[in-house]
N, C-alpha and C positions, 0 to 999 in steps of 0.2 A: 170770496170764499168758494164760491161755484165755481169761479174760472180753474181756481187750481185745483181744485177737485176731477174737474175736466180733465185736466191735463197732468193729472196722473194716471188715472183711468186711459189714456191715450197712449202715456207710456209703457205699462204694462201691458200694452193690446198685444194680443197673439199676432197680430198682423205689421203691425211694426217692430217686432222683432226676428233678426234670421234664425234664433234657435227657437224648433220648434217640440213638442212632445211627443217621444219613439219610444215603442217599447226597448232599446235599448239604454232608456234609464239614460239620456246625456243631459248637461247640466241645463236647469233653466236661466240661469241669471250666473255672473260670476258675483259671490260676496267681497266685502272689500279686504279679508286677508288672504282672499286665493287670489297669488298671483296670476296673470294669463296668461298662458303659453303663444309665444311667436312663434309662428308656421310662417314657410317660405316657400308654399306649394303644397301641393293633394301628394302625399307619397303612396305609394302603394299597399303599406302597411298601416296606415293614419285612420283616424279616426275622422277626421275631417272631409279624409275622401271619399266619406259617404254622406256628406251635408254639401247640397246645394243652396243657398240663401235667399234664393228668389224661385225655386221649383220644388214644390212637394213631392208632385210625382218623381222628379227623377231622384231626389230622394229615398226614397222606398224604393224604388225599383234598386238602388244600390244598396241599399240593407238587405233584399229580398236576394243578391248576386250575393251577398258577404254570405245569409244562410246557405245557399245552398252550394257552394264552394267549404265550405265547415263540412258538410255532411258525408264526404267525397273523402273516406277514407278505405285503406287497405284491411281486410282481417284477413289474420293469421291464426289458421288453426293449429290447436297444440297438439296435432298429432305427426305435423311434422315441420318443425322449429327448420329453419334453417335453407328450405327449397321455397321459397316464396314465388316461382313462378310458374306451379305447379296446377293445372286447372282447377283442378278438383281441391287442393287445396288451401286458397286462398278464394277470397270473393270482393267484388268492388261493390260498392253502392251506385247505383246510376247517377248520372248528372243531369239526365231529363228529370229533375224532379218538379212537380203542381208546384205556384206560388205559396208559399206561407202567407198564411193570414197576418194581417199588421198586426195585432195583438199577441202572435204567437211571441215567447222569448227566446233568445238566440240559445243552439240547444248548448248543453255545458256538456262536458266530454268525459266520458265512463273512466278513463284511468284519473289515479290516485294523485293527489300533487305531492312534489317533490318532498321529500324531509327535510326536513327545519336542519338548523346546524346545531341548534341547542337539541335536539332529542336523541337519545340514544340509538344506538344502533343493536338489533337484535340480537342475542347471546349464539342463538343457531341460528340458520339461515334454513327460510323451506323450499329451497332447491331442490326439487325430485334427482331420483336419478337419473337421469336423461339430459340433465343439463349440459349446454355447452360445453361447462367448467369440467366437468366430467370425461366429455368427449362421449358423442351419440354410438350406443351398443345395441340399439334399438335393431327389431328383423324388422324388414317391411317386405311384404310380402308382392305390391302391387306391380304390373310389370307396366315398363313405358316403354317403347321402341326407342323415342325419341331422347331418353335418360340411357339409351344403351342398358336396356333394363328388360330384353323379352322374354314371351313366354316362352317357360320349362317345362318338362316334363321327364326330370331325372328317375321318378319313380319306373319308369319302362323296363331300366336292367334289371328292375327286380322282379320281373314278370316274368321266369324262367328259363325254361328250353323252347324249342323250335313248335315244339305243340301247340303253342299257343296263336301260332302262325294262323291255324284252322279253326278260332274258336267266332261264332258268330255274334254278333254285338252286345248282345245283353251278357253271355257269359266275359268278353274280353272286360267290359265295363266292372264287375264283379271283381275281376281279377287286379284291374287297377285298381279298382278300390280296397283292395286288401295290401296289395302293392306298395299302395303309395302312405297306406299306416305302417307297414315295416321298414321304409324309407324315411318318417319321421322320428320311430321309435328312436328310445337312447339305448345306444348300444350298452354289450358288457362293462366295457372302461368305464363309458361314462357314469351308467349307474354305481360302479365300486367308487367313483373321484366324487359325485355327489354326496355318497355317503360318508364318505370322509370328512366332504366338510359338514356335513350336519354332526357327525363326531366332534370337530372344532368347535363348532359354535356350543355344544353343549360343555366342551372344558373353559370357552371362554366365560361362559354364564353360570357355571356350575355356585359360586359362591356368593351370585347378584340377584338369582328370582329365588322365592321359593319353592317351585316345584318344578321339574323337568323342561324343557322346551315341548311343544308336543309338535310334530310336522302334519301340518295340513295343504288344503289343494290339491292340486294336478300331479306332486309325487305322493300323496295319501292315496289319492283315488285310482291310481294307475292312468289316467288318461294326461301324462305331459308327454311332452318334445323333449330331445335333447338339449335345448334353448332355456326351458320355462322357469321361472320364479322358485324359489321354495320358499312357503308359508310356514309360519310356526305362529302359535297362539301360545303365550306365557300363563297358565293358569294361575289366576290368584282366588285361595280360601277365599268365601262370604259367611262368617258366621250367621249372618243373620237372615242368609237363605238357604238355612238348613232344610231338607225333606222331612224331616219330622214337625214343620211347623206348614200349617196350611195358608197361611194369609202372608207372604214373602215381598218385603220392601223393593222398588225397581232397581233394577241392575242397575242401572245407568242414572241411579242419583248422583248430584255433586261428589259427595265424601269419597264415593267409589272412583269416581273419574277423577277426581286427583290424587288417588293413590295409582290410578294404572299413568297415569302421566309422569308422574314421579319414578315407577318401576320403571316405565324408557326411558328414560332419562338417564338414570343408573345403566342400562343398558349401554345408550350409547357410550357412554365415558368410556364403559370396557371393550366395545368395538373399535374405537379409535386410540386407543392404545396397544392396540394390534395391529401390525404390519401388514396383517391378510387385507385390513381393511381401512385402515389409516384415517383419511380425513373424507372418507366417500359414506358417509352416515348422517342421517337426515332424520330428522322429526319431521312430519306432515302429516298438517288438519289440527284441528280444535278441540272439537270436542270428542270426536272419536278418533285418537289421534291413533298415527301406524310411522314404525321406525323404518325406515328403510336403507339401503345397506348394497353394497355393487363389493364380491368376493374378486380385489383386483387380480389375482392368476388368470379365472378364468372370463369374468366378466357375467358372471349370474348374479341375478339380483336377487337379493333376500327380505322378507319382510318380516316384520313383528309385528301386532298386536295381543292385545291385554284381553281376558274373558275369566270364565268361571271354568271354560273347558273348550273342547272342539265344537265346531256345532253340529249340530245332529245331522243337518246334510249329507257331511261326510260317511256318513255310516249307511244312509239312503242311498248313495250315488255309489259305493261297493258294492252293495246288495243286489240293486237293479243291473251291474255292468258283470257281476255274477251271474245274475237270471238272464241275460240277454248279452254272450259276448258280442253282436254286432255291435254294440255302445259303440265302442271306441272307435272303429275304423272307419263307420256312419259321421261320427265327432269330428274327428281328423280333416275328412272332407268337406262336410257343412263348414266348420270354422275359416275353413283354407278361405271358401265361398264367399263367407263375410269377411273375412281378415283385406283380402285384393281391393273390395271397394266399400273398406273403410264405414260397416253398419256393425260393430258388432264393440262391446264392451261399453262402463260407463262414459268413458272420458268422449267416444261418438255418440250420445246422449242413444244407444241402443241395446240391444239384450246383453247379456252377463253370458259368460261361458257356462256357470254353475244351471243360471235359465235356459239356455239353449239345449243342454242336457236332458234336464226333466221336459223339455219341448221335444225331445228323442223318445224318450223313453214314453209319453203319453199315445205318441205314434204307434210305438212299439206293442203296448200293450193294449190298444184301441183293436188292434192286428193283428192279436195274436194268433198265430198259426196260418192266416192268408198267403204266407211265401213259402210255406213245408211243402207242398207240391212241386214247385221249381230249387228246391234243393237248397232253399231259405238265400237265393239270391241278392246280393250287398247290392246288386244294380238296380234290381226291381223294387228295392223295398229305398233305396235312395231318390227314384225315379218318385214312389209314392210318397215319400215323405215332402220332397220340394211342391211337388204338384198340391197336394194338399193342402199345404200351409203357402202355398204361393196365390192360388186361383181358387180354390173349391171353399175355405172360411175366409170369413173377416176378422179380421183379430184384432180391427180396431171396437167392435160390440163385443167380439166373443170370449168370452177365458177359458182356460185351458187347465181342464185338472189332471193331474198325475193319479190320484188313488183317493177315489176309484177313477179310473181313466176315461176320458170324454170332454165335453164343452159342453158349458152353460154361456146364458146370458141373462138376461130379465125376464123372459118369458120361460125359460126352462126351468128356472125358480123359483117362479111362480107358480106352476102350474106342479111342481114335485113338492112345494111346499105343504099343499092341499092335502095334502097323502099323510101328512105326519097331526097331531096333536101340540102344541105350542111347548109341551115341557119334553117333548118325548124326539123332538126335531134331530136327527145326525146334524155331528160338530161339521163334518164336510159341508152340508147345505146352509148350514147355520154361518160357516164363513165363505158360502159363495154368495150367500144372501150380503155380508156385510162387506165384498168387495165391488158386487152388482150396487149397492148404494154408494160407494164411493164413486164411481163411474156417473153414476145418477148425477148425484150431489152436484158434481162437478161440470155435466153437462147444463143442468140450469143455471149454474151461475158465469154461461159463457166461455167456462175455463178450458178451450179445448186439448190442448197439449196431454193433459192429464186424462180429462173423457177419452181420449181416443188412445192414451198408452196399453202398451202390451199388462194382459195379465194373465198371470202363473199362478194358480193355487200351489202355494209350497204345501209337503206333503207332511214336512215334519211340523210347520204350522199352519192352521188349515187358514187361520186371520190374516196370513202374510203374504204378501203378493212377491211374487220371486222377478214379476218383467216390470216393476215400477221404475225401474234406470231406464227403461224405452220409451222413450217419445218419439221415434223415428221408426214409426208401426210401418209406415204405409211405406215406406224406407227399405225395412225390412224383406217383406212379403215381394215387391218388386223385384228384390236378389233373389229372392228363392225364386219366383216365375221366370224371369231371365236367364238363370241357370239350367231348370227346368227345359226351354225352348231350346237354348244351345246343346246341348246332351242329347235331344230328339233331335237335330238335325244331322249331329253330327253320328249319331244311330242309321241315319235314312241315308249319309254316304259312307257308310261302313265298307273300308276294304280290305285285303289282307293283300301284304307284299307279297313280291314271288317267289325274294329268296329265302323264303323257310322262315321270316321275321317278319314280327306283328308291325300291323301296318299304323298308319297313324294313332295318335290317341285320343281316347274319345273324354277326356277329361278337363285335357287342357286348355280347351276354349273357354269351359264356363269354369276352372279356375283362376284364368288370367293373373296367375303368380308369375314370381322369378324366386330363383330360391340362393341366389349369389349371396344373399346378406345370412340367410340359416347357414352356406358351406362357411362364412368366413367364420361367425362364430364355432360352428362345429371344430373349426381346425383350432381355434384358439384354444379350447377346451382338450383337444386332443393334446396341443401342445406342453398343454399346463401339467397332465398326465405321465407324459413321457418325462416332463423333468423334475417331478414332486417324487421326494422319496418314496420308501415304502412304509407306510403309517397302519398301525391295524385299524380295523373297519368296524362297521357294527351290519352285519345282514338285515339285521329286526330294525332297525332306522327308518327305511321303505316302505316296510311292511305295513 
């Protein structure tokens, strides 16, 4: 009885047998209805060719080559599908990678697996517009010599007469910079051919929402491109967030969100049953879902979502580019700034256009009246705005309020808090107080991405943080410094031609655009113009 006790104990020994125990889980024993697979060599794909029978070590060391040969993939950023061998926009993972620990498990790989053949396939598809299938209408503003893609600077013709020949660097700079916002603005055509189709689209939908379309963004606000998007927000009644009742159920409970899911949805059916728009309309997202929509004549993209009304922004960011016409032509250039090296909207995890704005406007009114002495120069007050928010704060501690204008951080609001009574506290400090703890919060529990994101006291709520899309702070402020330093050199070799014509431009180094992909859609738009009947318009659409 010992003997064969022994000599089972012998057979099971980890040492007389070649398979050994790996973290990748391979079999310890065959049972006797798995058949064995015959192998006629180590292939290069095999599983076997990572098992030595008589070598632990070289074992692991070829599990430890299979991990880090997995790990050694390409990313592709989606902001621009299709140029994969573009520096800046893909990245490798190094192959110098530290050994994994034996214990570690082989990693498993972030994309989704295949679909079943038995599961259906989605009714829409959440193809953006920018899809391949679409064909890319997308501007990129970036220039690469090497793409046959250098920098421009077409804004120059629009810098006048011969005067300008004599004008010494902070005014020529001024000058560009007013320049080069009448060189983006949309012309007469285009704003009557936009308005048109916002006309369309409200006969298309006249019978599917119940109340108007209302247009918002960059044509509400006066600060678009000939290029840009037009937003509409569908308002739907809430009885039950009436103003006359003080305690109001959230907007964004279920029952709400699937009636605004259901209104686009109804939307789409009516957009693609129109030839304007045929099969280029898209549901995307979830929970906050937005329809979106490419107007084939000209190749504008349109968006829907669902709400109660506009949001109050929009009526902020009028008011403030009212009080302060530099907004826009400040805008135009800051944006150009981020737009080239790719730090600026959500989908670059960085600040929002709408955020960048009130990050103008805090400047603006932090300043008020410090440029009325030089004849309220766009250069000097451009020069101060980058300088400032490039090198002089940190904005990965600091927030940035609009109204009243300034920056807090933990100690500013600390130390103003003391000044008030606990009932008697302003809603501003009371929501710098609770955006300074979110930053807190988030610093103790290691979560830096978020501790160090941009923050915006939006103005129409004072609890909302308008830069939480930025994670790419230190990202950011980097482009303003670099543009900042480019602009002062190109100041300290300031010339003027001899023939009566301004001489370089002092712009176009720290905007490092190309503007080839804005003329082609311009012309597309122009074209669409010239062969679209004569349709009446609505003026007040814009407005």
């Amino acid at each position: 009885m010992r003997d064969s006790l022994f000599a089972k104990r012998t057979l099971l020994s980890p040492l007389s047998t070649p398979l050994i125990r790996s973290p990748f889980r391979l079999p310890l024993r065959y049972s006797s209805s798995t058949p064995r697979r015959e192998t006629h060599g180590p292939g290069p794909g095999s599983k076997d060719s990572a098992i030595f029978n008589n070598s632990l070590q070289k074992t692991l060391e070829a599990h430890r080559l299979q991990n880090r040969n997995g790990l050694i993939r390409k990313i592709i950023l989606k902001d621009h599908p299709g140029e994969h061998s573009h520096p800046e926009e893909t990245a490798v993972v190094p192959e110098e990678q530290p050994p994994l620990p034996i214990a570690t498990p082989r990693p498993v790989s972030a994309s989704k697996p295949p679909r079943s053949a038995k599961q259906k396939a989605p009714r829409r598809s959440a193809t953006t517009p920018h899809s391949p299938e679409w064909g890319d209408g997308r501007v990129r503003w970036a220039a690469n010599a090497k793409r046959n893609r250098p920098e421009q600077s077409p804004w120059m013709a629009y810098m006048g007469g011969p005067d300008h020949a004599q004008l010494d660097g902070i005014s020529q700079l001024d000058a560009e910079v007013r320049a080069l916002d009448k060189y983006l603005s949309p012309t007469v055509q285009e704003r009557s051919h936009v308005a048109r189709v916002v006309a369309e689209v409200h006969g298309l939908l006249a019978d599917i929402v119940p109340r108007s379309p209302r247009l918002i963004g960059p044509w509400r606000t006066g600060l678009a491109m000939s290029h840009s998007d037009l937003e509409f927000v569908l308002p739907v009644p809430d009885s039950a967030r009436s103003i006359e009742k003080d305690r109001k159920p959230s907007a964004t409970r279920p029952l709400v969100l699937q009636s605004y899911a259901d209104l686009l949805r109804n939307v789409e059916d009516a957009l693609r049953w129109s030839s304007t728009f045929g099969d280029r309309v898209r549901v995307v997202g979830k929970r906050n879902s937005i329809l979106t929509a490419i107007h084939c004549p000209t190749g504008l993209g349109l968006q829907f979502r669902c709400g109660e009304g506009p949001p109050a922004s929009i009526e902020y960011i009028r008011d403030y580019h009212a009080e302060y016409p530099s907004v826009r032509p400040l805008y135009m250039t800051l944006r150009l700034i981020l737009e080239s090296r790719f730090v600026i909207g959500s989908h670059n995890l960085s600040i929002s256009p709408d955020a960048l704005v009130m990050l103008l406007v805090s400047f603006l009114k932090t300043n008020h009246g410090r440029f009325r002495a030089s004849g309220g120069s766009l250069g000097e007050q451009l020069l101060g705005f980058l300088h400032f928010y490039g090198t002089t704060v940190d904005l990965t501690t600091t927030g940035i309020s609009v109204d009243p204008p300034g920056c807090f951080n933990a100690e500013t609001v600390k130390s103003a808090s003391k000044e008030y009574d606990p009932d008697d506290m302003p809603a501003y400090l009371r929501g710098q107080r609770a955006l300074v703890n979110l930053k807190r919060t988030a610093a103790s529990r290691r979560n830096l991405p978020t501790a160090s994101r941009l923050c915006i006291q939006d103005p129409a709520n004072y609890m909302n943080d308008l830069g939480r899309s930025c994670t790419r702070t230190r990202d950011l402020q980097v482009a303003f410094a670099h543009a900042y330093s480019l602009i002062r050199a190109s100041l300290d070799t300031h010339k003027t031609a001899n023939d009566g014509r301004p001489g370089e431009s002092l712009l176009a180094h720290a905007l490092r655009a190309n503007f080839d992909d804005f003329s082609r859609v311009r012309d597309r738009i122009a074209s669409s113009v010239r062969g679209s009947a004569a349709t009446s318009t609505h003026p007040d659409l814009l407005s």
